[in-house]
N, C-alpha and C positions, 0 to 999 in steps of 0.2 A: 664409883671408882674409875679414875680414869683409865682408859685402853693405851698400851703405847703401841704408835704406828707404826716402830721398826723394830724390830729384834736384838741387831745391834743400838751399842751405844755411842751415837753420832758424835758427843762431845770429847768421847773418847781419842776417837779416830780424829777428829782437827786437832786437837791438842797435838797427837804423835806424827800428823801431815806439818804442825808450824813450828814444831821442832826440828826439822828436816831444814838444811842450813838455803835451799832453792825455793822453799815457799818462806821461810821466814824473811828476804827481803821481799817479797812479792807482798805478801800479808804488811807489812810495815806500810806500804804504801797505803793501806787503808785511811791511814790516819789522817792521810793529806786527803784523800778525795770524797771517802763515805762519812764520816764521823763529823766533818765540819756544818756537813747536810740536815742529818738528824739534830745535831745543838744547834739549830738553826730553829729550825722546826719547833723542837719542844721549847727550850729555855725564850727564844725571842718570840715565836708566834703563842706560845702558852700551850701547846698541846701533851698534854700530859698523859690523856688517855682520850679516847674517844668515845663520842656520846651517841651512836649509832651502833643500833644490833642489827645482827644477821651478816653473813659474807659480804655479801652485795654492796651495802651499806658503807660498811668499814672502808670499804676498798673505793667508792667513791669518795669518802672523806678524806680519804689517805690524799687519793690524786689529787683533789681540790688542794692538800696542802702542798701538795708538791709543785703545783701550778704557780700557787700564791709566790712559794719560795722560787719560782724561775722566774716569776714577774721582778722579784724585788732584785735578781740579777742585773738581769736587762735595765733596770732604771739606772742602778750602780755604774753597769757602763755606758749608758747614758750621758747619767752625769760626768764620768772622767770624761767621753768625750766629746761634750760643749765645756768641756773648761781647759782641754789644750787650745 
């Protein structure tokens, strides 16, 4: 049976923080910077779940795809800028 780590319920409490009309445009901004990162990641590189156990593990594969995904940046502006 799982333990839960907090007492409170954390989904609760963002829910009633992004309802609050100063984090709702701050939170909106997600959409543009964090969210394009992850459908990056899973939908174009294929990562769906990961195939490494243990903390350790995970979190090296995590970075390695995060690497992957800043490489493919830099090539992108690469390329725009050998084609001005």
């Amino acid at each position: 049976m799982p333990v839960r780590e907090y007492e409170r319920n954390l989904s609760q409490e963002m829910r009633e923080k992004i309802d609050k009309k100063e984090y709702r445009k701050i939170y909106s901004k997600r959409m543009q910077i964090i969210e394009p990162v992850f459908a990056d990641i899973t939908y174009c590189k294929g990562m769906d779940r990961f195939t490494m156990r243990s903390k350790a593990k995970v979190d090296i594969q995590w970075k390695l795809y995060c690497i992957m995904h800043n490489i493919g940046k830099f090539q992108q502006a690469k390329g725009k800028k050998n084609a001005v």
